[in-house]
N, C-alpha and C positions, 0 to 999 in steps of 0.2 A: 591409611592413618594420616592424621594430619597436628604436621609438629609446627606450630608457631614459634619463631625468632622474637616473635617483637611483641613483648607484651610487659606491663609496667604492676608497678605495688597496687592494690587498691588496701592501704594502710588504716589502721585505726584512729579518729582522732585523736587519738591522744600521742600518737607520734609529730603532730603538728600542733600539738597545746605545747610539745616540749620543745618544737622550734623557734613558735612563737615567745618562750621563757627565753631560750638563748638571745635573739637576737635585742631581749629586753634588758637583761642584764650584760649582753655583750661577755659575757666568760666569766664577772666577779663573782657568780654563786656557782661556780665551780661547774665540773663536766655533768653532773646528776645521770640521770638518765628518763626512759621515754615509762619505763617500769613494763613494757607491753608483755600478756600472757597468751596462750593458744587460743583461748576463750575469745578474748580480745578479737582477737584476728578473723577467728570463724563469722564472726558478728558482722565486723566489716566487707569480710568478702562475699556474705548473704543480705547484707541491707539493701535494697532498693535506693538505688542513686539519680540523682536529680539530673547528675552532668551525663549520664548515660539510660537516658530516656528513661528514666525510673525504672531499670534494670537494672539487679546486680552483676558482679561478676561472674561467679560461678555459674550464674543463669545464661547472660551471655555467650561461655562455652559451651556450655548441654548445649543449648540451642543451635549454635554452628558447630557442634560435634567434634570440637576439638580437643585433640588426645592428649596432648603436651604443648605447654604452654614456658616460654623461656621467658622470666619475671625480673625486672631491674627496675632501680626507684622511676619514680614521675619525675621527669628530666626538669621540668622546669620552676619544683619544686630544691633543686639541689643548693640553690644558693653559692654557686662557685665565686661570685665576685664579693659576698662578704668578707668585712675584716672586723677583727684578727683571723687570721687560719685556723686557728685552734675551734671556731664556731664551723666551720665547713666539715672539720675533721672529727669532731663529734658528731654533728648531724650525718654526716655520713653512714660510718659505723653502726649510729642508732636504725639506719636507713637498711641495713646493710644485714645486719641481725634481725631486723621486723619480716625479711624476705626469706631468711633462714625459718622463721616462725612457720609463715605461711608456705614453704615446704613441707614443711610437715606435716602442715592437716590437709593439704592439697596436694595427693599425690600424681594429681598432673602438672603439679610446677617444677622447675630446675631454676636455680640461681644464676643472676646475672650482677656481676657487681656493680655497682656504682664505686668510685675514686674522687677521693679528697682533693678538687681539682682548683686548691687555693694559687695563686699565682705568687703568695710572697713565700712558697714554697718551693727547692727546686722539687721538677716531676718523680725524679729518685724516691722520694719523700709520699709523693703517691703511691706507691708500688707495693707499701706496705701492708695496707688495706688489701691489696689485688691478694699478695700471698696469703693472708687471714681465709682469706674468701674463699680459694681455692683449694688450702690444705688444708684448712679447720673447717669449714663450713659446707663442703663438697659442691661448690659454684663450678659452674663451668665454660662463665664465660667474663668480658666484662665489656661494659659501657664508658664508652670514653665522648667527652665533651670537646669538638676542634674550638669553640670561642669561652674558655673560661672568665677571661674580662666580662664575658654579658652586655658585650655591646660598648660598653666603657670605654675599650682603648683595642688597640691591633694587636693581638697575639702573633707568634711567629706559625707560619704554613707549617702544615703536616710535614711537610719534606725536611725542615729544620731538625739540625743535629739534639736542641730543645727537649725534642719527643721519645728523643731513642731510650732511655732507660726505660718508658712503657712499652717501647718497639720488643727491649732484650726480655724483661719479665714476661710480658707476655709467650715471647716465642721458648723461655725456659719454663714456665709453667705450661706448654701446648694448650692455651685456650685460643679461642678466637675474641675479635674485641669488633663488639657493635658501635659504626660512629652516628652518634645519634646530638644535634645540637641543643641547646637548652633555654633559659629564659635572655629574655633581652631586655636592658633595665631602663634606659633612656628614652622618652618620645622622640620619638624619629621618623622618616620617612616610611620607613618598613616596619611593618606590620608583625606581630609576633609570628605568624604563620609563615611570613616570608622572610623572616631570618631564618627559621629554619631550614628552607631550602636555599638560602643564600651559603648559608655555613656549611651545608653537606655538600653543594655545587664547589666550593673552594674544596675543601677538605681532599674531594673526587682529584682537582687539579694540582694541590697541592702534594699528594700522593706520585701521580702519575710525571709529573714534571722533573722529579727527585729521584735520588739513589736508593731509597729505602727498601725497593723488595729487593735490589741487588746487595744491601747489605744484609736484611733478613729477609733470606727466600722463604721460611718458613711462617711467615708472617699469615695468619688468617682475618683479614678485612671484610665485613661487612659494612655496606655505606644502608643506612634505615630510608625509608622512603623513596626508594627504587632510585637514590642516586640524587637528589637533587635537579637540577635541571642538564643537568650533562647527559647522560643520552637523549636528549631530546635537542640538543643544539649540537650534535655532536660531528657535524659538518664543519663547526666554526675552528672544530680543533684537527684536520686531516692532514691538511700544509704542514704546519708545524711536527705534526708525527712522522708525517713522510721523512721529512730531513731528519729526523734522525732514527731515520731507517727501520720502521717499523706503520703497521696501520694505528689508527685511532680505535680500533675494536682491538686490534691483539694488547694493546696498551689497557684498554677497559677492564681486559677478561684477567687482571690482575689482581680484581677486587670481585667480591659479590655484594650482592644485593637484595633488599628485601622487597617484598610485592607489596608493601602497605604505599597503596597510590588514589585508591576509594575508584576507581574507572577503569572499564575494560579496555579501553582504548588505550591508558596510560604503562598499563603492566603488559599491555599485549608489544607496544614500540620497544619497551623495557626487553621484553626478554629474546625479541628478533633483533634488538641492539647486541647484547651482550651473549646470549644462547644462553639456554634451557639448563643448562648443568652448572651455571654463575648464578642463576635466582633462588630464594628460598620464601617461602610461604610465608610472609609476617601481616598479621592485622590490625595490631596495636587495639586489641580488642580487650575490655570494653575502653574507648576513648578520645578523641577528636570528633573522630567518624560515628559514635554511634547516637546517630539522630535516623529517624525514618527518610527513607528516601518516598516523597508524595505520588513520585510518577508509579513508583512500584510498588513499594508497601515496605520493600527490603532495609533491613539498617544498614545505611553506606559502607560501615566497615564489615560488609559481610563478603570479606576478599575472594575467601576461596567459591561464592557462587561468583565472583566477575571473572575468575579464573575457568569455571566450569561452562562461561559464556566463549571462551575464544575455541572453537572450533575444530581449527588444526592441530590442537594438540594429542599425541598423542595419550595410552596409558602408562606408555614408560615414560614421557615425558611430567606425565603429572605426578608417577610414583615418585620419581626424580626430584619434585618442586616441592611436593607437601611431606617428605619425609628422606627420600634418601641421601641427598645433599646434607641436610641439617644435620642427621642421626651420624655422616661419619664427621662433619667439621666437628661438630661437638663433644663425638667421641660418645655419645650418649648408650651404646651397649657395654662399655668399660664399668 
């Protein structure tokens, strides 16, 4: 079986007709809403999409024969650095319910939340959304953003006492929380693509540097995108662990990770970095990646055939990768 981590809304426009209202009236004609119905939804996640080679969704999965599919909004559709807050936290909700929708008629989805991750909010004030999501809406996991600013100004590092009230929800609701970065608003040096790996690279250090799994050991971490660039520099960080009396992998194997990295070469270092029972199959499918690859034919985000390219692995290893990792963090036989 093969349970995907990492996969996002493919939403109806009209859920982005009502955020483009929001951010026009900026909150004076009130919270409204997106009005989305099933119908709606089925529509969307069967239309032929332009940004994923003129493939839908649904087709996308038949195709890579994925069983389960774990769905959180389009990250960098979230808008966290909007102001007032009250436009973030609408649009959330809205975001948040449209995913509940497409549960429904897609009984290969599971919810993943998205979090109203305003900064003139404190994080407390997020949390509320998570519990909606998780008791009322049977989500089971959530998406957390480490640079709500959008590039705008510094947030404080994962490590920061800041975080901890998503640290304690989370670990009192037993969900796991995917860190997955989002849009970047400023032209700048970095490229949208490489903020995101900038911001999952901190996150990874920000984590590992800090008290956090010592104050919640229960804490379940997934870092998206096999980590950012931290295993793959992960010499730079050895000195530093040694002194404080541990390796730079036992410190890694703190967190997991997702195999959405489009190269076999990328999730093959990934997961003899960190071992075979730290990764989980994500392909963020349909998205980024799904353009044809010329040399092959294949669509880049076709993870699980780069996975079925590394050799040594074994079958328990892969049962391990595409399903039994996920199915207990998740809790998904509950």
């Amino acid at each position: 079986m093969y349970i995907d981590v990492h996969g996002h809304i493919s939403a109806p426009a009209e859920l982005y007709a009502y955020k483009a209202g929001l951010l026009s009236h900026r909150g004076a004609h009130g919270r409204g809403g997106a009005g989305l119905d099933k119908e709606q939804v089925v529509t969307a996640l069967d239309a032929p999409n332009k940004s994923f080679g003129g493939v839908s969704h649904r087709a996308h999965l038949d195709e890579a024969g994925i069983d389960v599919q774990l769905v959180s909004p389009r990250p960098f559709q979230m808008m966290h650095s909007e102001s007032p807050a009250k436009l973030v936290e609408w649009f959330t909700a809205e975001t948040n319910d449209a995913i509940h929708l497409a549960c429904q008629v897609e009984p290969r989805f599971r919810g993943v939340a998205g979090l109203p991750q305003s900064m003139e909010l404190d994080p407390a004030a997020w949390t509320a959304e998570l519990r909606r999501c998780v008791t009322e809406l049977g989500f089971v996991g959530a998406m957390l953003n480490p640079d709500p600013y959008e590039g705008t100004a510094q947030p404080p590092g994962l490590g920061d006492r800041f975080w901890y009230p998503v640290w304690e929800a989370l670990c009192e609701l037993d969900v796991p929380v995917l860190l997955h970065s989002a849009g970047c608003r400023p032209p700048a040096r970095e490229s949208y693509s490489l903020h995101f790996v900038q911001e999952e690279t901190l996150a990874v250090v920000g984590l590992l540097q800090s008290k956090v799994f010592a104050d919640f050991p229960e804490l379940k971490v997934i870092v998206s995108h096999g980590g950012g660039a931290i295993p793959y520099q992960k010499g730079r960080f050895y000195a530093s662990a040694v002194r404080q009396g541990a390796t730079f992998e036992e410190k890694l194997r703190q967190l997991y990770f997702d195999t959405c990295l489009y190269t076999a070469d990328a999730i093959e270092l990934l997961i003899r970095t960190v071992g075979v029972d730290r990764c989980l199959f994500g392909s963020e499918k349909p998205g980024t990646g799904s353009v044809r690859d010329p040399g092959t034919g294949r669509w880049i985000d076709d993870i699980h055939l780069l996975i079925g390219d590394i050799d040594w692995l074994t079958d328990a290893d892969r049962a391990r990768l595409f399903e039994g990792t996920a199915r207990s963090l998740f809790r998904l036989d509950a």
